[in-house]
N, C-alpha and C positions, 0 to 999 in steps of 0.2 A: 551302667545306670540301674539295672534290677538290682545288684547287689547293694548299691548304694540307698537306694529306696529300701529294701527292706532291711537295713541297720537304721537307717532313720526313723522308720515305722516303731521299733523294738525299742528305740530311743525315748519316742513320744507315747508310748504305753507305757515305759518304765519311770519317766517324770510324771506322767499326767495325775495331776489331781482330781479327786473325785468328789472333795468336800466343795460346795461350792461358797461359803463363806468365807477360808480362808482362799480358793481363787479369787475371791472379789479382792480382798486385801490385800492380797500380792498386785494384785491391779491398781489398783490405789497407790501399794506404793510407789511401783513404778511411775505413775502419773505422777506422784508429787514429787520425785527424785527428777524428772523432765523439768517441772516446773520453776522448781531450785535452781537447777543444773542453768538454765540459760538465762531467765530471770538474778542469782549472783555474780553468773558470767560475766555480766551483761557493767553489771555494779563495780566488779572487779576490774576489770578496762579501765571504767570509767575514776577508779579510784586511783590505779597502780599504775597509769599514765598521766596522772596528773592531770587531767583533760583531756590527751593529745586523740585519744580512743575512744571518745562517748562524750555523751551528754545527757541532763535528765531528761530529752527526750528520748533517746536512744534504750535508755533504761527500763521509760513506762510501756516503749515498743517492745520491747527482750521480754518482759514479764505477762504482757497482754498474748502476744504471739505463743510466748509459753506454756499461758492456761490455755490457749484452742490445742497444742499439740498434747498438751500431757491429757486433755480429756480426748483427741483423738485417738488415746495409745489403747486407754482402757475404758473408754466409755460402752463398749460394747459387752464389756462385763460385768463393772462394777457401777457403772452409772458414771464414771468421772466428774465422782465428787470434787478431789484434790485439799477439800478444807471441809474439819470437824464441823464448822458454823452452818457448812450448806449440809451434809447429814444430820445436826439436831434440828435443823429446819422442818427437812423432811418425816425426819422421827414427829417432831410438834404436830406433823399436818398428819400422820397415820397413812404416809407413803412407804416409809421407811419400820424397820421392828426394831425397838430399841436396843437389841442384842448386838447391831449391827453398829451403835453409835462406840461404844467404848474396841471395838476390834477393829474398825476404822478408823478410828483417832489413834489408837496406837501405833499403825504398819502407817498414813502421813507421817506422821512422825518423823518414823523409821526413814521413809522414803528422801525426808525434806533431811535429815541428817546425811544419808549418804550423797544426799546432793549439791551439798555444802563440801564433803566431802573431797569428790570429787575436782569440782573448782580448786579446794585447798591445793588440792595434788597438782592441778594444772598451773596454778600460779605460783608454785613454791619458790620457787627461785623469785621472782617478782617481788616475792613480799618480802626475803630477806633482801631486795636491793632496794626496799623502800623506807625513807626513814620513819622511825615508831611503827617497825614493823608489826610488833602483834599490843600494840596499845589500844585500850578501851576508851580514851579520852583522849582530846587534843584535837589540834589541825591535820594530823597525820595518822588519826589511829584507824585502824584497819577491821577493828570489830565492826562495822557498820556495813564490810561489803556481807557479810553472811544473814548474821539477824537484826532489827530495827532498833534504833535507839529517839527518845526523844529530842529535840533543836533544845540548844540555848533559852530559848524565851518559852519553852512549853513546860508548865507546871502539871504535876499527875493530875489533877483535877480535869485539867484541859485535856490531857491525851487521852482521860478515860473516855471524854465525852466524845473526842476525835476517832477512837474506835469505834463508839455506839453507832457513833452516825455513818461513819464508811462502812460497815457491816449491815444496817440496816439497809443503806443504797445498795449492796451488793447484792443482799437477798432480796429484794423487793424487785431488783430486774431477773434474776434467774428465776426466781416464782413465774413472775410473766414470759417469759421465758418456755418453762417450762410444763405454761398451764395450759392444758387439749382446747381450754372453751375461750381464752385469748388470745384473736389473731395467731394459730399455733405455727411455728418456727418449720419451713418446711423442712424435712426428713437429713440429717446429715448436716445443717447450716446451724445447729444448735450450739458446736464446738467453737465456731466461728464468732457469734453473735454472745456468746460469753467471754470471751478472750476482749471483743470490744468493748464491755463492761467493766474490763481488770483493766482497759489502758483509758478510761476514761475516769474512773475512782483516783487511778496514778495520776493522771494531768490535773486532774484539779483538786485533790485533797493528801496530795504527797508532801507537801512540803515540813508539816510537825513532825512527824514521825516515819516517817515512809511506808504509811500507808500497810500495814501487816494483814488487818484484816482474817486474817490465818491463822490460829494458835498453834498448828501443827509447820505451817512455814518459819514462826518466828522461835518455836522453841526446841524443835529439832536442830537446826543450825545455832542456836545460841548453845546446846550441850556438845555441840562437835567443837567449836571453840571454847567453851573452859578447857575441853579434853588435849584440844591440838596446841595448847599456851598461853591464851588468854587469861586463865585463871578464872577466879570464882565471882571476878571483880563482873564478868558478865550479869551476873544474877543479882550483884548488890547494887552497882549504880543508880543512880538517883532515886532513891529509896526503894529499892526493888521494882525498878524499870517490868522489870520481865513480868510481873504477874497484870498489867494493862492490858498487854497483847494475845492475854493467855482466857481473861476473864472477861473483859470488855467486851470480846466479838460475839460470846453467846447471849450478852443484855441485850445487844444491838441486831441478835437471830431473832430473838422474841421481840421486841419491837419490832422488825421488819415485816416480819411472820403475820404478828397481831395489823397492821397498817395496810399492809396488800388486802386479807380475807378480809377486812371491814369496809375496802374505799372498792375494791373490784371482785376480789375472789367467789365471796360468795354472793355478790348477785349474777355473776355471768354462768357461776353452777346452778344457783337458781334457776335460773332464765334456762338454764338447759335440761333443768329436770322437770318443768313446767310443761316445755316442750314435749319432751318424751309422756308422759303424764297425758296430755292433751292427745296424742299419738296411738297412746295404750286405751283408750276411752274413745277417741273414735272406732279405731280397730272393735272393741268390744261390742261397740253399736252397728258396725258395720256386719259382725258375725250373729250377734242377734235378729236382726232382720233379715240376715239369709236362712236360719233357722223357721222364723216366723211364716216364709214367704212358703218354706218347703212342707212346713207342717199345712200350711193354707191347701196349696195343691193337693197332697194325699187325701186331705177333707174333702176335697171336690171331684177327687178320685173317686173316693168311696158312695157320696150320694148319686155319682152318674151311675 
C-alpha cells in the first residue's frame, strides 16, 4: 500500500494543473460531457427502440437528473455552469470576468461533443439496425437523438421566440437560485434544485424544439454528427436551423438577467445593504458614545 500511495502521489503532481482557468474548464467540460452523455442516452432509447425504452417523460428525467449530476461533478470548481447562457449571465451581473466567457463556451462545447460522442459509440450497432439510420429528416431520422431540430409546424420566427423565452425561465430560476439575499438554497441542494428547473423547462416547453436552451449542448453534438455521417445537411436544414439555438439563448440571458434584477434582484440587495448600512451607523454611534462617556470621566477625573 505505501508503494502504491507514493506512485499515485507522483501521479497527481505530475497531472496536476496549476492554472486555474483552464482547471475550471476541464471542469466544465467534463460537466457538459455528463450532461450530454445521459440526457442523449436517454433520447437514444427513446428513439432506437421505437418506444419500447423511453418516453418524453423518461427523457425530460435523463436530462434534469443529468444537469444536478454534471453540476455535481464540477461544481466545486468551476461553478457547474454546463451552458454558455448561465456564464454570460453571470458575466452581465459582474459575478463572472468576461475572460472566462469565451474559455467556457469553448471546452461546453468540447464537453457536449464528446458526449454525443460517446452515446454515438454505444449505440452504433443500434443505429445501423434502424431504418434512416443517419437521416436528418423524416419519420426515422436519427439526427434529433444528438442535437435539437425544430417540429413540423415551428416556423424560425417561433423557435427564435421559443428559445428567448425557455432561456429567460432558465436564468431567471438559477439567478434565484443562486442569489445569497433570496431564500438562499441550502449548502449542497443547489445541484439538485437546478436539475428540477431543466426537468420542468423539458415538460412543459419541449415540445417545438426540444427545448436546447444550451448553445454549447446543441452545437457540440450537432458538429460530432456532420463529422460521424450526417453531413452538412445538419447546419442547412430549415434555413439554418442551427443558428436559433446558438443565438436565441443569449437574447433570452439578457432578458432573463434584465427581469429577475428589476422585479427582485435589486430590491432584496437593496434591502440588504440598507441593512448593513443601518448596522454600520449604529455601531458608529454606539462607539461614539463610548468615546464621549470615557472622555466624560477622565474630565471628572481631573477636577476631583
Amino acid at each position: 500500500m505505501g508503494r502504491q500511495k507514493m506512485y499515485l502521489d507522483k501521479l497527481a503532481r505530475f497531472f496536476q494543473i496549476r492554472n486555474m482557468l483552464l482547471r475550471q474548464a476541464l471542469a466544465e467540460c467534463l460537466g457538459t460531457l455528463i450532461l450530454v452523455m445521459f440526457g442523449c442516452g436517454a433520447v437514444a432509447q427513446l428513439k432506437l427502440s421505437s418506444g419500447s425504452h423511453g418516453t418524453f417523460l423518461t427523457v425530460n428525467f435523463a436530462f434534469g437528473f443529468a444537469a444536478t449530476l454534471g453540476i455535481l461533478v464540477c461544481g466545486q470548481v468551476s461553478g457547474g455552469h454546463l451552458n454558455p447562457a448561465v456564464t454570460f449571465a453571470l458575466c452581465l451581473l459582474g459575478r463572472e470576468r468576461w475572460r472566462k466567457f469565451p474559455v467556457y463556451f469553448a471546452f461546453q462545447t468540447l464537453g457536449a461533443f464528446l458526449g454525443s460522442a460517446v452515446i454515438f459509440g454505444m449505440y452504433y450497432d443500434a443505429l445501423w439496425d434502424h431504418a434512416g439510420n443517419f437521416n436528418v429528416t423524416g419519420p426515422n431520422s436519427t439526427a434529433g437523438i444528438f442535437a435539437t431540430y425544430p417540429g413540423k409546424h415551428l416556423t424560425t420566427v417561433n423557435g427564435f421566440f421559443d428559445q428567448i423565452i425557455g432561456t429567460a425561465a432558465l436564468i431567471v430560476c438559477i439567478l434565484a437560485i443562486v442569489d445569497p439575499y433570496n431564500n438562499p438554497i441550502p449548502p449542497g441542494l443547489e445541484a439538485f434544485t437546478v436539475g428540477f428547473v431543466v426537468l420542468v423547462i423539458g415538460l412543459s416547453m419541449g415540445f417545438n424544439s426540444g427545448y436546447a436552451v444550451n448553445p454549447a449542448r446543441d452545437l457540440g453534438p450537432r458538429i460530432f454528427t456532420a463529422m460521424a455521417g450526417w453531413g452538412m445537411d445538419v447546419f442547412t436544414i430549415r434555413n439554418c436551423w442551427f443558428l436559433v439555438p446558438i443565438f436565441a439563448p443569449f437574447l433570452g440571458t439578457i432578458i432573463g438577467v434584465i427581469v429577475y434584477q428589476l422585479l427582485v434582484g435589486f430590491h432584496v440587495e437593496g434591502e440588504a445593504r440598507d441593512k448593513e448600512l443601518a448596522q454600520q451607523e449604529h455601531e458608529r454611534v454606539r462607539l461614539t458614545n463610548i468615546t464621549t462617556n470615557d472622555v466624560s470621566k477622565e474630565n471628572t477625573k481631573e477636577m476631583s
